[in-house]
Every structure is written in C-alpha cells, then in structure tokens.
N, C-alpha and C positions, 0 to 999 in steps of 0.2 A: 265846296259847298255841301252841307248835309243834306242826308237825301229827305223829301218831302214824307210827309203822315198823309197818307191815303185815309177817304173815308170808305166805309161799307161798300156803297155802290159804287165809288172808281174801282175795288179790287176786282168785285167780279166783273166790271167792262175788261177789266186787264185780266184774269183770267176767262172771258166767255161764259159765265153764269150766271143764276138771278143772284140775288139779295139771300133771297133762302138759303141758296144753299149754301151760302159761306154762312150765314148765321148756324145752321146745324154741323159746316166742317168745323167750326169753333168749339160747339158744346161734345160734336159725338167723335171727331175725329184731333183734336188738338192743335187744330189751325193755329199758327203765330197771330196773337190778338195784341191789345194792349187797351185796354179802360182806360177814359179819358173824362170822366165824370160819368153820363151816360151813353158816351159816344164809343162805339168801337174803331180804332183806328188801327193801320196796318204798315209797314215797311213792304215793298215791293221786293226787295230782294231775301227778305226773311221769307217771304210767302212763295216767293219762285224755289227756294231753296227745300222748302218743307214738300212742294207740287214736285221737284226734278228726285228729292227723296222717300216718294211712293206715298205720302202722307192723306193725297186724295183719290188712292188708288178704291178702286172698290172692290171691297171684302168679297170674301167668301161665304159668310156667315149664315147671310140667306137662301133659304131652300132648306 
C-alpha cells in the first residue's frame, strides 16, 4: 500500500513542531513539500529523511 499525503499540521505532530515552523523549513530551509493546489502536503519518510540528513539542523548564521 502506498504511503499516505500528510497534511501541514500532521507533519509537525510527527515531527513535534508548530505549523510555523515547517511552513518557514519549506521556504528558508528546503523541506520536501509538494503543492497540491493550495494545500501543502508531505511524505513522512521524505521528511524523516531530509530531518536524519541535517536539513532542520540549525545554522550557524546567526550572531
């Protein structure tokens, strides 16, 4: 069976954040997204993959 389209707010229950902040790791960090009209939707194992590969790691940048 293929795996389910996450909405917005099941990924961050599945990763432990708000809504915000996956909308800003989409634009400022490159979260795996996918547009679905005006709905953002997500693969669970795309998005654990990009989390276990540093992707919502937080920078350096600031300071």
């Amino acid at each position: 069976m293929p795996e389910p389209w996450l909405s917005a707010d099941a990924i961050a229950t599945h990763l432990g954040v708000t809504k915000d902040t996956v909308y800003s790791w989409i634009s400022e960090k490159g979260m795996p997204a996918h547009k679905v009209g005006r709905l953002w939707k997500f693969q669970a194992t795309e998005v654990d993959d990009w989390v276990r590969g540093g992707g919502a790691a937080v920078s350096d940048e600031a300071g």
